[in-house]
N, C-alpha and C positions, 0 to 999 in steps of 0.2 A: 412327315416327322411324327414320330410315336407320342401317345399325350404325355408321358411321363420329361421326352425332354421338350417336350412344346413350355411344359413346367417348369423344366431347370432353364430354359431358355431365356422365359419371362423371368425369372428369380434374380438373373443373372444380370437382367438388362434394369430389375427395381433397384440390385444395390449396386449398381455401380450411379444410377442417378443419385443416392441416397449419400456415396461417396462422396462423389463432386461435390453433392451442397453442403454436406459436413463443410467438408474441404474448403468451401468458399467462407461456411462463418468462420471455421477458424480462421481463415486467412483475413477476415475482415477484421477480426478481433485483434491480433497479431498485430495490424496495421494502426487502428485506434490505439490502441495502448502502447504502442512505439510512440507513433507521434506525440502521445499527452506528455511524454517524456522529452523531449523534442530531442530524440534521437533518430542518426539517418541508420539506412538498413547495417552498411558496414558495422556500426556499432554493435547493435543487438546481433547482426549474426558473428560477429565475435564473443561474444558473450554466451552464445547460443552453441558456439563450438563448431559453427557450418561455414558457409562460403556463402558469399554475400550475392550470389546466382539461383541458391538454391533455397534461401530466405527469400528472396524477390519470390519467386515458383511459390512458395509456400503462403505468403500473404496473398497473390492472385488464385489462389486455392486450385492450382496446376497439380498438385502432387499428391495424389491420394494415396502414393503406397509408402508413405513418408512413419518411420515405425512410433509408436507411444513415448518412446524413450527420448524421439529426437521433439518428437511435438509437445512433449511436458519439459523441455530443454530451453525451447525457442519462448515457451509463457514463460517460464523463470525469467527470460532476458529480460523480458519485460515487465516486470514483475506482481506478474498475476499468474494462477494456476489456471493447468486445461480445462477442468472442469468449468472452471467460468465461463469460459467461452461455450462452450452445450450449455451453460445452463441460458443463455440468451440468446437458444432458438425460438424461433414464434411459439408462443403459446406454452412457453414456460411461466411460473409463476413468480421467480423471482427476477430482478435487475442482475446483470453480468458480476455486478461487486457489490451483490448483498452483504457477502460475509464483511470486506471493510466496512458498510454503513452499521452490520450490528456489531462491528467494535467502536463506532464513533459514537452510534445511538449509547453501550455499554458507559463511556468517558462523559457525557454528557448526562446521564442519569446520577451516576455517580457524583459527582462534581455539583450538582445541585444541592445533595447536603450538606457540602461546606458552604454554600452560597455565593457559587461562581455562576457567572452568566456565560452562556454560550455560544460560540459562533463556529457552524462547520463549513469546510472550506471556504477561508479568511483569505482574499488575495494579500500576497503579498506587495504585488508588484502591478497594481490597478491599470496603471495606464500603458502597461506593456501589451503589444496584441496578444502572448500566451504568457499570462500568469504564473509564477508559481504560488501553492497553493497552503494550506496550513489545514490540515486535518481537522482541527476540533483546535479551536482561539477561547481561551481560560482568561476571563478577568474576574477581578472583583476589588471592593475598596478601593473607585476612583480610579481605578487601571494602576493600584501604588504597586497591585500584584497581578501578575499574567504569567498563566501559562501555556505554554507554547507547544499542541501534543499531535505527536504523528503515529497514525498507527501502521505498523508492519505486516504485512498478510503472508510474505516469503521471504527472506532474508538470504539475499544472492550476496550481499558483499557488505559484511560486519564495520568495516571503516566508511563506506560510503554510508550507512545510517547513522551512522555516527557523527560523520562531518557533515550530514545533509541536516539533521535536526539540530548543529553548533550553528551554522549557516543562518538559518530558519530565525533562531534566538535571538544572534548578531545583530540581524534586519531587524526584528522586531524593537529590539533595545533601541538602536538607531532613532527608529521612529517614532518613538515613545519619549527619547531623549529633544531631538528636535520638536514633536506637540509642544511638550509642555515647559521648552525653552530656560532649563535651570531650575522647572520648580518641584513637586514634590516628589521623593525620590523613586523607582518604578524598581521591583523586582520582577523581573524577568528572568524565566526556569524553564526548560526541555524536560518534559516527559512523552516517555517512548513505552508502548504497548505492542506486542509482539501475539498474532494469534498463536495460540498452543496447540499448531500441529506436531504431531512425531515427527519429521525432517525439522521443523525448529527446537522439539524440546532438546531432542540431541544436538543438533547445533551447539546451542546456550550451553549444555551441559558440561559439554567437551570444549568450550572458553567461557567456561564457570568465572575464573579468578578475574577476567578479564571484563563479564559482562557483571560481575557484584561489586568490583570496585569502580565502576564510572554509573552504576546503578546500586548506592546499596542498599534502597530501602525502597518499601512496596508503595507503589503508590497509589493504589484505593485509600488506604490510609490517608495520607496527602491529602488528595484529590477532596476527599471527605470531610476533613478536618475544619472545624466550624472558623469563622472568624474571630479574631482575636486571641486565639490559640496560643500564641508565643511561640509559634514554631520557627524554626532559621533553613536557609536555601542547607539542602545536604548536597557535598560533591562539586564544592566550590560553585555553588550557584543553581546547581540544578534541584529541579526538584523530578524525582526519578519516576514515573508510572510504568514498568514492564510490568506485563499480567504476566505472572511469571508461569511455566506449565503447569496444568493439576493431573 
């Protein structure tokens, strides 16, 4: 064999190993991030727009000739972007969900100068074997206020954030109601932080009236706002945090 394809030979035999392990982290990634959801495959590959043979394939990291469009499809279902998944190959520098911790790290810095204490991922549901979790847990003044903040990394389905941070609030009132058995009175507020990718600014953009009126006030402000402020829940109870796009 001539050295030129002795070359294309070996080239040929590096990136298809190169494929495969691609193929495996994503598929491993695909696989964690379903289940933190505790979703079975059917779900996500409905969501993902595939067939629940070919999602299986894809989390075994079976399918390397699987195109960008359908593998940035299947992280949506889950909701996390492709990129995370590369960025949590060995010898990366970041964690697979940096970007959500520097929106939590973001809410939790912020929220110190009003003089909230912090707690990120707050279980809900402690003694369950898989928790649901609470992004970033806001008190202060005795627990009379808390707030309750989730941050959004991709926004796959606007009612499901919606009803998943009411959910979230519900539990938490719940709890706060039964502690402190009738006594002093606990507000309890949802705010929601949305990272400012171009696929979410447009999103928001294009259900404007819908995302300013169950959100209509920024909630750095909020977040910040010192105690004793005399400030009142906005939006029937919530207190709103979208980082709205810049």
């Amino acid at each position: 064999m001539p050295p030129r394809a002795r070359r294309a030979s070996r080239t040929r035999v590096a990136s298809r190993r190169r494929a495969l392990y691609l193929a495996g982290r994503i598929g491993t990634g695909l696989r964690e991030s379903r289940l933190a959801l505790s979703m079975t495959q059917a779900q996500a590959a409905a969501r993902a727009g595939i067939s629940q043979g070919f999602w299986s394939r894809l989390e075994l990291g079976r399918c390397t000739v699987a195109s960008l469009e359908t593998l940035a499809a299947a992280a949506a279902a889950v909701d996390t972007e492709l990129a995370a998944f590369l960025q949590a190959l060995p010898g990366a520098d970041m964690p697979r969900d940096i970007e959500h911790l520097r929106r939590q790290e973001l809410v939790i810095r912020l929220a110190a100068a009003g003089g909230w204490r912090a707690r990120a991922e707050r279980p809900i549901d402690p003694d369950a074997s898989r928790s649901r979790s609470i992004d970033v847990y806001l008190a202060r003044d005795g627990d009379r206020e808390v707030a309750v903040v989730e941050v959004i990394d991709l926004v796959t389905d606007v009612g499901a954030v919606f009803r998943g941070l009411e959910d979230k609030v519900a539990s938490v009132r719940r709890e706060l109601v039964a502690r402190y058995n009738g006594g002093p009175p606990n507000r309890v507020a949802g705010l929601l932080v949305i990272r400012g990718t171009v696929r979410n600014r447009t999103l928001i953009a294009s259900l404007a009236l819908m995302f300013t009126t169950r959100f209509p006030t920024s909630g750095k402000a909020l977040a910040s706002r010192p105690l004793g402020s005399g400030h009142r829940d906005a939006g029937g109870g919530w207190l709103p945090m979208e980082q709205r796009p810049r």
